[in-house]
Short mmCIF file of the C-alpha atoms (twelve columns), coordinates in Angstrom:
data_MODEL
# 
_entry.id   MODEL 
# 
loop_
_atom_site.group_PDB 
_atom_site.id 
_atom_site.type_symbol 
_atom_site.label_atom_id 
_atom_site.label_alt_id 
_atom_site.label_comp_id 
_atom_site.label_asym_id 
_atom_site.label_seq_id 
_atom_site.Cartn_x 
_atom_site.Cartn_y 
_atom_site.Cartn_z 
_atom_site.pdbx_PDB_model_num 
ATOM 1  C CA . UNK A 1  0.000  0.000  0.000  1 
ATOM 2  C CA . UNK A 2  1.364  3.472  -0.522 1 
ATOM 3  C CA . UNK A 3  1.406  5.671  1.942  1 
ATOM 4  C CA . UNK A 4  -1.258 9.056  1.229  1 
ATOM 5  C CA . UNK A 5  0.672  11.200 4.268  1 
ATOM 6  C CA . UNK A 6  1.792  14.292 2.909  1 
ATOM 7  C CA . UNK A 7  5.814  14.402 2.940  1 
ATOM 8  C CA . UNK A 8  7.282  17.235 6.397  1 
ATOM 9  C CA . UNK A 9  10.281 18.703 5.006  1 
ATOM 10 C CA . UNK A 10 12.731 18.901 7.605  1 
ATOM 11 C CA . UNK A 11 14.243 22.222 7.292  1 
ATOM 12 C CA . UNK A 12 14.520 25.676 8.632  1 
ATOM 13 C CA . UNK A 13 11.186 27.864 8.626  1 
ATOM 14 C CA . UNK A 14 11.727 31.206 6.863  1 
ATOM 15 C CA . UNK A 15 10.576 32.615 10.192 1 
ATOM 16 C CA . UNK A 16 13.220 30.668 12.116 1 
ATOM 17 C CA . UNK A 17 16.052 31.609 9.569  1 
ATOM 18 C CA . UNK A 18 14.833 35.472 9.980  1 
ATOM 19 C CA . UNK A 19 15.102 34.821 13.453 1 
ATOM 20 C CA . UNK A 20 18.274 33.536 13.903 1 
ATOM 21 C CA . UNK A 21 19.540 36.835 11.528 1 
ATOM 22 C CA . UNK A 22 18.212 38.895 13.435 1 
ATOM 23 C CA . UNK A 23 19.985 37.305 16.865 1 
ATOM 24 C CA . UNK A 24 23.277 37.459 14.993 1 
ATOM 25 C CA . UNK A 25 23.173 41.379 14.498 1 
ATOM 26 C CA . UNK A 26 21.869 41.563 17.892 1 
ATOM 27 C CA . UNK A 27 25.028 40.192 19.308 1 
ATOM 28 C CA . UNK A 28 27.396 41.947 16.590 1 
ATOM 29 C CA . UNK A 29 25.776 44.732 18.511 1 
ATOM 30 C CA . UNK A 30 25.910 44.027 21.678 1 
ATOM 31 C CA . UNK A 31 29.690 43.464 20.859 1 
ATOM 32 C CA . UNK A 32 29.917 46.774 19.474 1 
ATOM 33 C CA . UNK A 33 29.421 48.833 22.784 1 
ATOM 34 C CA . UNK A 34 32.785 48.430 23.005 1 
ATOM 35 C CA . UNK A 35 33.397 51.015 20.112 1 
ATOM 36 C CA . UNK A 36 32.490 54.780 20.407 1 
ATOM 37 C CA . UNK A 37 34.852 56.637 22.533 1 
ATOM 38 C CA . UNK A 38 31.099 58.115 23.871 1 
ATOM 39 C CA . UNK A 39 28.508 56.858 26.703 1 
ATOM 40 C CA . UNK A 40 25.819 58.010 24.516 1 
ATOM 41 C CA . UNK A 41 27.186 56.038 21.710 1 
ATOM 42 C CA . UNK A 42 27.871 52.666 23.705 1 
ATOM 43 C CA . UNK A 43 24.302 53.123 25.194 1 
ATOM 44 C CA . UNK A 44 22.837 53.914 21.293 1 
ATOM 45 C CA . UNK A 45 24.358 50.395 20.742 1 
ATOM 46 C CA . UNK A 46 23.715 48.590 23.230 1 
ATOM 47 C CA . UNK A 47 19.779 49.132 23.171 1 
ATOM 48 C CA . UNK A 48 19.934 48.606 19.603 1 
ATOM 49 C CA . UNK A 49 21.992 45.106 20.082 1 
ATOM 50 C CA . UNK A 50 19.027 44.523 22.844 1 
ATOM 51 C CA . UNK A 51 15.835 45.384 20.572 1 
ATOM 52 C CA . UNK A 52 17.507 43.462 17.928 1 
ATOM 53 C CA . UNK A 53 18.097 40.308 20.371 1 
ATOM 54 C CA . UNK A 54 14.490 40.447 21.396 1 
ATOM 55 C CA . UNK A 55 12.740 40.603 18.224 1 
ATOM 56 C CA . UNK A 56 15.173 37.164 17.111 1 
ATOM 57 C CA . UNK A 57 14.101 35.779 19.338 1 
ATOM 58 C CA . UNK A 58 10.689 36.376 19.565 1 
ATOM 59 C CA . UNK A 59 10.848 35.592 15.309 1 
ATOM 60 C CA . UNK A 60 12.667 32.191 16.406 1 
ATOM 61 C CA . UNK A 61 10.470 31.122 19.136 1 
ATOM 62 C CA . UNK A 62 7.576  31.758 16.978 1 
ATOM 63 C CA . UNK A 63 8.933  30.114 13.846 1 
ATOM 64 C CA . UNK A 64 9.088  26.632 16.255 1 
ATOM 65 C CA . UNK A 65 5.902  26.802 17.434 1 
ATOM 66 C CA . UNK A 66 4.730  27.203 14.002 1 
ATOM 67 C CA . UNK A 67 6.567  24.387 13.110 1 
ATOM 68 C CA . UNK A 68 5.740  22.088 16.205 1 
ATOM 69 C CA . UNK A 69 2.297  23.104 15.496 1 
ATOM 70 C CA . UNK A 70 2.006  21.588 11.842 1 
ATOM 71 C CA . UNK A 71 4.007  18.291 12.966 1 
ATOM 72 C CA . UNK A 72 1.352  18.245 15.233 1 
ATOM 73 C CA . UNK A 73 -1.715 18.170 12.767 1 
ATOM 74 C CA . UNK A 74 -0.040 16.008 10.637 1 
ATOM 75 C CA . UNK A 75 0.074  12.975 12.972 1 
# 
């Protein structure tokens, strides 16, 4: 008999991949503080690196649950 279950592709949502871009500026950020001779400029990066951490992960979190949800329904 052949099997009529749609094929799950194993691979990376494009919110997960988003996500994960988004974490890697975050930290390049983050990193960055280190730069500007200023405390207004370490601070300006710093927040940035933050906001840009959050919303990565937020994008990756979601991007799993989207995922775990369709594995879900497929069973």
């Amino acid at each position: 008999m052949e099997d009529t279950k749609p094929k799950v592709e194993k691979g990376l949502s494009p919110l997960e991949v988003m996500g994960l871009f988004w974490i890697a500026l975050g930290i390049i950020m983050v990193i960055a503080v280190y730069a500007p001779p200023t405390m207004i400029g370490k601070m300006t990066n710093l927040i940035a690196g933050i906001i840009l951490l959050a919303i990565g992960l937020l994008a990756y979190l979601k991007g799993r649950s989207g995922r775990a949800s369709r594995e879900t329904k497929e069973d």
